[in-house]
C-alpha positions in Angstrom: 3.1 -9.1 -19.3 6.5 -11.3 -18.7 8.1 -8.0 -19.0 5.2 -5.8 -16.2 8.0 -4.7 -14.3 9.0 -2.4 -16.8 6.4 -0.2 -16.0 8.0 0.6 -12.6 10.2 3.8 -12.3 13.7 3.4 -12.4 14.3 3.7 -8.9 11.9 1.0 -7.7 13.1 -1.4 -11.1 16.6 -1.3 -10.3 16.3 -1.8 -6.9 14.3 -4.7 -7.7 16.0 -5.9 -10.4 17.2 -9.3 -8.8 13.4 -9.8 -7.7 12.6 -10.2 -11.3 15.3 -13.0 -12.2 14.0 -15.2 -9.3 11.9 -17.9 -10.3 9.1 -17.3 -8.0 8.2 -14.2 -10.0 9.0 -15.8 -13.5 5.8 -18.3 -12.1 4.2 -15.0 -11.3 4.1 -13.5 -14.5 3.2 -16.6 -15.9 0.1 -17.4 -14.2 -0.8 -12.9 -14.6 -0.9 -13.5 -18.1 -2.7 -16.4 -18.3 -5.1 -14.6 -15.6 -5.2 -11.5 -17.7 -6.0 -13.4 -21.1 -8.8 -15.4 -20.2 -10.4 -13.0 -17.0 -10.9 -9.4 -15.5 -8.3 -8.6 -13.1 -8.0 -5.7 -11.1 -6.7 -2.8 -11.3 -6.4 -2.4 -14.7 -3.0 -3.6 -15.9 -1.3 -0.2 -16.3 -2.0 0.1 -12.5 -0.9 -2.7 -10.9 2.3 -0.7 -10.1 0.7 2.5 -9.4 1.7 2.7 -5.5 5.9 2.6 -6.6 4.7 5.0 -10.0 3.5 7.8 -7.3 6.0 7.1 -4.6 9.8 6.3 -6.2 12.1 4.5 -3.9 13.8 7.9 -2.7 10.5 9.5 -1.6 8.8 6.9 1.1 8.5 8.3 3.6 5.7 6.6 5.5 4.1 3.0 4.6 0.6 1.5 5.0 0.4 -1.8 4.0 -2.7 -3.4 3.3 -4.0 -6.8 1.9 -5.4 -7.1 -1.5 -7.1 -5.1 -4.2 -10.4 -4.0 -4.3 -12.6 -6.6 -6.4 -15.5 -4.5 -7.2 -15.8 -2.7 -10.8 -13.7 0.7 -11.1 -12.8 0.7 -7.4 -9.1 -0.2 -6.9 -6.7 1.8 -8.8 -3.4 0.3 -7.5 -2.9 1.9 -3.7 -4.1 -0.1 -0.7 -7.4 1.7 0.9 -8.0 3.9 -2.5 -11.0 4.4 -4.5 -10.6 6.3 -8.0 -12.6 9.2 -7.9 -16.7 9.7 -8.5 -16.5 5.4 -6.6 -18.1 5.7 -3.5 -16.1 5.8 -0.6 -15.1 1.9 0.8 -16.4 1.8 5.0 -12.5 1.1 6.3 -11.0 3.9 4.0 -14.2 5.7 5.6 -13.4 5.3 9.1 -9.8 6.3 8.2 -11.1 9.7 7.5 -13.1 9.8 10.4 -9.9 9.3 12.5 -8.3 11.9 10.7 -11.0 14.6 10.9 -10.9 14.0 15.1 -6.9 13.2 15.0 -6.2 16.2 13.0 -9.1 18.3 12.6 -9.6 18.3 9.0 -12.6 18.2 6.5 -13.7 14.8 5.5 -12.5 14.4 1.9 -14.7 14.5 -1.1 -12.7 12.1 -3.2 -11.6 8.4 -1.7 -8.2 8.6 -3.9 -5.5 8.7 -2.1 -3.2 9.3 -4.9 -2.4 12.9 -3.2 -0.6 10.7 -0.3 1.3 8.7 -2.5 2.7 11.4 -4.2 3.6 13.3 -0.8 6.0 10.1 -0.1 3.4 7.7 1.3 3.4 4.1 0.1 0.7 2.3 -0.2 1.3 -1.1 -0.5 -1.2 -4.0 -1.1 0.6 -7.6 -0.3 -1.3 -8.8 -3.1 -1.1 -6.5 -6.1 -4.1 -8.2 -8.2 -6.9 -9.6 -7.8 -9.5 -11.2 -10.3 -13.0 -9.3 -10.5 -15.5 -10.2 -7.8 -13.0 -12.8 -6.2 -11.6 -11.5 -3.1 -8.1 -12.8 -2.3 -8.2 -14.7 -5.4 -4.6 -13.9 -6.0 -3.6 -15.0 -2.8 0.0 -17.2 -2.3 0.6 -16.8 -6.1 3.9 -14.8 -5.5 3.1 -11.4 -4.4 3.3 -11.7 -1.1 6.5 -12.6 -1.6 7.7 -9.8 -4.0 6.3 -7.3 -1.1 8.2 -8.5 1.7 11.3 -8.1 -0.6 9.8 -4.3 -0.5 9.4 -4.2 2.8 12.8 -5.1 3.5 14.6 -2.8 0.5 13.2 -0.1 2.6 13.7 -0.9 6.2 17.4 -2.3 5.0 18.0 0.8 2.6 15.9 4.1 4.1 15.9 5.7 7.4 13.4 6.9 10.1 10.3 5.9 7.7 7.0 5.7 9.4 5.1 2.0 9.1 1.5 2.1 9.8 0.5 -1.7 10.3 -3.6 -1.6 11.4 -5.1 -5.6 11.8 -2.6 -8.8 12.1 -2.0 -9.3 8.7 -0.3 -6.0 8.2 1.3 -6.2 11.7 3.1 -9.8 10.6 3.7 -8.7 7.3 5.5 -5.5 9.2 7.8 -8.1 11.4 10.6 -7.5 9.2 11.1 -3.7 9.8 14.2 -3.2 11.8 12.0 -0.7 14.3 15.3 0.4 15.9 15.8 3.1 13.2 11.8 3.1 11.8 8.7 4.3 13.7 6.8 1.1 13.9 2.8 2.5 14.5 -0.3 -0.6 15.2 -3.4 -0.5 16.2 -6.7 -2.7 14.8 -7.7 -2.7 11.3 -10.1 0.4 10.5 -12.6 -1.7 9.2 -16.0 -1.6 10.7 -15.4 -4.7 12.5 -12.4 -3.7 14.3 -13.1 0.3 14.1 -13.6 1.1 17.9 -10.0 0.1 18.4 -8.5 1.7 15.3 -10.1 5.2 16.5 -7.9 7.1 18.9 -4.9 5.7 17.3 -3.8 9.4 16.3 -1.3 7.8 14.2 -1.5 10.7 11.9 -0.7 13.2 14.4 2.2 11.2 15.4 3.6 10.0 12.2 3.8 14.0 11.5 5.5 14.6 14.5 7.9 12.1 13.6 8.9 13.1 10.0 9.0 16.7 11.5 11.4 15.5 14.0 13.9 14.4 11.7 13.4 17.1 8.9 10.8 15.9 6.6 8.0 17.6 5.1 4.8 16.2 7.2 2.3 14.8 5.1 -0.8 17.1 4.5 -3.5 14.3 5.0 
């Protein structure tokens, strides 16, 4: 476990590489393995890198961040919002599909994983990247939040015109370091059903498109 970030695809490890030296993320590793010896932690440990597996460094193309992993049994499978398939459908990732079938007037999916994004150059990014089972946030200010700023920052230092959609606070100030002057920098409330009737209307789907299209990318078929 000491040695997880050898799961990540080349582009993503050596991009990261110094991350991995710093001692923040030594203390990381430490306390993952101890965690993964003695408790169940999700997701599963060959998905805890799952959103830079589907989306190399060299293919983001749009960014949602999001907080933590799902706690419950066989629900997150290592991209922020996403279900694995035959789990029922979460109520934010719900009302995210609701805003897509009005934004862009498509069917409401069948399947909750978003895995199909990710591989279309969408990256979704928890700030927490485990989680132990049935504790919410239990891996909270144990390192990760650091490691994914140093993300956030690769990309808005290292790519161009990438689309960052930041619903709720926590993604919004996690987002502060994206240089917007050469990213398109989307908010709007968190699309959970506390917050919903402000996330819907956002069309942030319709105008991410727009966006990529406007500077010669393939628009993501959401």
């Amino acid at each position: 476990m000491t040695n997880i970030q050898t799961q990540l695809v080349p582009s993503w490890k050596d991009k990261l590489a110094t991350e991995f030296e710093k001692p923040y993320f030594q203390k990381l590793a430490t306390f993952l393995n101890e965690e993964l010896e003695t408790q169940t932690i999700y997701p599963p440990k060959p998905l805890i890198f799952n959103a830079f597996e589907k989306c190399p460094f060299e293919d983001v193309k749009i960014v949602i961040i999001g907080q933590d992993p799902y706690h419950g049994e066989g629900q997150a499978n290592g991209l922020c919002f996403s279900v694995n398939d035959g789990v029922k459908t979460p109520p934010s990732l719900k009302n995210i599909f609701k805003e897509i079938q009005t934004d862009l007037a498509k069917e409401f999916p069948k399947s909750g994983n978003l895995e199909r994004w990710a591989e279309q150059g969408v990256l979704l990014l928890n700030a927490i990247l485990t989680v132990r089972a049935s504790k919410a946030a239990s891996h909270r200010k144990k390192g990760w939040e650091q490691f994914t700023d140093a993300v956030i920052r690769l990309i808005s230092e290292e790519q161009e015109n990438v689309v960052f959609l930041l619903w709720g606070n926590y993604a919004q100030q996690k987002g502060d370091i994206v240089d917007d002057s050469k990213h398109y920098v989307l908010k709007s409330a968190h699309p959970s059903p506390l917050s919903a009737k402000h996330f819907f209307g956002n069309k942030h789907f319709s105008q991410a498109n727009q966006y990529l299209q406007q500077y010669g990318k393939t628009p993501i078929d959401w």
